[in-house]
C-alpha positions in Angstrom: 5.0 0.0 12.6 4.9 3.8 11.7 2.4 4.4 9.2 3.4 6.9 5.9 1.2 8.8 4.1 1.4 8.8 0.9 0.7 11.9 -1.9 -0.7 10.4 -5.1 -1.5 12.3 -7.9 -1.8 12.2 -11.5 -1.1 14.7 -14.7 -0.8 13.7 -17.7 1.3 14.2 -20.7 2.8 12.8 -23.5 6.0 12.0 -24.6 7.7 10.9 -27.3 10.5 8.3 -27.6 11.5 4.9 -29.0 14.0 4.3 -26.7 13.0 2.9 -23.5 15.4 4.1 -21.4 15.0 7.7 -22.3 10.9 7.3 -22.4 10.9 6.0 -18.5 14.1 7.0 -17.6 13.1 9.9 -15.2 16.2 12.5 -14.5 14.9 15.0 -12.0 11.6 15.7 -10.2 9.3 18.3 -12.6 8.6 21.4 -11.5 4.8 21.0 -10.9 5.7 17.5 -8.2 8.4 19.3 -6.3 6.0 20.6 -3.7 5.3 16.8 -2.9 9.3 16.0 -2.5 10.1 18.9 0.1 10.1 16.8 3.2 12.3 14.2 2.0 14.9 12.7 4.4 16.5 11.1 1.2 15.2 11.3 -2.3 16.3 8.0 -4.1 16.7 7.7 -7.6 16.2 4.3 -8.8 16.3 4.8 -12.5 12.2 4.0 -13.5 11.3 6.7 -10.7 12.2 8.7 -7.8 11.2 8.1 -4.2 10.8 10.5 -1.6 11.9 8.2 1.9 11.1 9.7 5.3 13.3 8.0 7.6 10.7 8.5 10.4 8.0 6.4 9.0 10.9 4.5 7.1 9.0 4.3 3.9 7.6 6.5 0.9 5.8 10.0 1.4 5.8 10.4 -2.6 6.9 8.6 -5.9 7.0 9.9 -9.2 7.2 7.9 -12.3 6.1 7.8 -15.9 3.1 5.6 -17.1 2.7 5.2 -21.1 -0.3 3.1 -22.3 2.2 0.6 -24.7 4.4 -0.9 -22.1 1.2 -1.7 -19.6 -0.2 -3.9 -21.8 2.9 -5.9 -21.6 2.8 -9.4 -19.8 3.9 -9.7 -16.4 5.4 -12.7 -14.7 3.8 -14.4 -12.2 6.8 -15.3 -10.4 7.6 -12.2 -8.0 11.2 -12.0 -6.8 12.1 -11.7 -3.3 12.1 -7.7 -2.0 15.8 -6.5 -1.7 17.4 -4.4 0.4 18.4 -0.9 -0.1 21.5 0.1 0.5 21.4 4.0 -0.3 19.7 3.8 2.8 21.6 4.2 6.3 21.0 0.9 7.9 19.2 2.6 10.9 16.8 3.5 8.6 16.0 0.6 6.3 13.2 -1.6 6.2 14.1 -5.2 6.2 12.2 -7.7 4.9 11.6 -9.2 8.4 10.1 -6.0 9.7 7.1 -7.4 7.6 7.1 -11.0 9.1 4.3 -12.1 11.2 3.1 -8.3 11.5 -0.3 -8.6 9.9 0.8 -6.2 7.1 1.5 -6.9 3.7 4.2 -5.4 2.0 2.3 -2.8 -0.6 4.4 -1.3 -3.5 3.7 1.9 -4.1 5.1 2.2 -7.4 3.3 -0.4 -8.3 5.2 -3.7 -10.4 2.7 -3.8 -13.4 3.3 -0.2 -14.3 6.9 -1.1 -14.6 6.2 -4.1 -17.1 7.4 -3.1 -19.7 11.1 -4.3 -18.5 12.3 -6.6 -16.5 14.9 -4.8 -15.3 12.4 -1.8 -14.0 10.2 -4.5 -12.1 12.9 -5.2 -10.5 13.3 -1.9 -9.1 9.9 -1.8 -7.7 10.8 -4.6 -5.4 13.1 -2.7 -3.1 12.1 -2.3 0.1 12.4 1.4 0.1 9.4 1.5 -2.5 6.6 -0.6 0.2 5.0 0.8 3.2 2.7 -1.5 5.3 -0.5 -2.2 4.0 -3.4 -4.1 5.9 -4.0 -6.7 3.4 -8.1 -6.0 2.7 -6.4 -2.2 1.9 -3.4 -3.8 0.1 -5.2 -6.5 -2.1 -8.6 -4.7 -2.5 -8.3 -0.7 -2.1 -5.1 -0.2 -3.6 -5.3 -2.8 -6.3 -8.1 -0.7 -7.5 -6.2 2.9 -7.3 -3.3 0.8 -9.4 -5.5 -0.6 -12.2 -6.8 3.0 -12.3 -3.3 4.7 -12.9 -3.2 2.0 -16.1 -6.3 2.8 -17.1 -6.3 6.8 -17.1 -2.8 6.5 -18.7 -4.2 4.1 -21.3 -6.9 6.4 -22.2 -4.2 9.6 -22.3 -1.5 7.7 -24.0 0.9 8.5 -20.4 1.6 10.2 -17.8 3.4 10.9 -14.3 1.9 9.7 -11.2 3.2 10.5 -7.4 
């Protein structure tokens, strides 16, 4: 499997809203992130944040998605649903979910599922395959656990922010 390499980043800021949608809901790329979303085969927006797919590695070069310290204190199921398909994807470049069987990789979400609690809905959306690149699990279940639990806590301490 083609490795990606990913940009991660955080700024943050605050914002305002009582309406979920329009707090996470994020419309275009900000100015300051762009840089990370020029070489984008196909940038995919999937409502709770925007993926930058390169369809040579077939996976995620950068995300972007807000962070707010209210909705990652939120519960989060333990029952994980299966990883779906993405079909804004040409099929020639999709990841299947079979790609990751037997491989030795785990499938590692890179915008990660309990950032995203706050909804349903928006956990769902990290679960498409466009959003996971292959992982070795030590890296997967150790490493990047850590750099996850991080993003919650520096947004926690802020009040929010973006990550890529």
């Amino acid at each position: 499997m083609k490795r990606a390499f990913l940009f991660f980043a955080i700024t943050m800021s605050c914002l305002a809203s009582d309406n979920i949608q329009d707090k996470f809901f994020i419309k275009e790329v900000p100015q300051e992130f762009k840089k990370f979303f020029k070489s984008c085969d196909k940038i995919l927006h999937k409502n709770f944040y925007i993926n930058c797919y390169n369809y040579k590695y077939k996976g995620t070069t950068a995300v972007i998605y807000n962070v707010f310290n209210d909705s990652i204190n939120s519960e989060i199921s333990s029952k994980r649903p299966k990883f779906l398909e993405d079909y804004e994807l040409p099929k020639k470049q999709r990841v299947y979910y079979s790609d990751y069987t037997n491989s030795g990789f785990d499938r590692g979400h890179i915008a990660n599922n309990h950032s995203f609690s706050f909804s349903p809905k928006a956990q769902l959306y990290t679960f498409y395959l466009s959003n996971i690149v292959p992982q070795l699990p030590e890296i997967n279940r150790k490493v990047w656990l850590k750099v996850e639990r991080r993003e919650r806590q520096l947004a926690s301490y802020s009040g929010g922010g973006y990550s890529t």
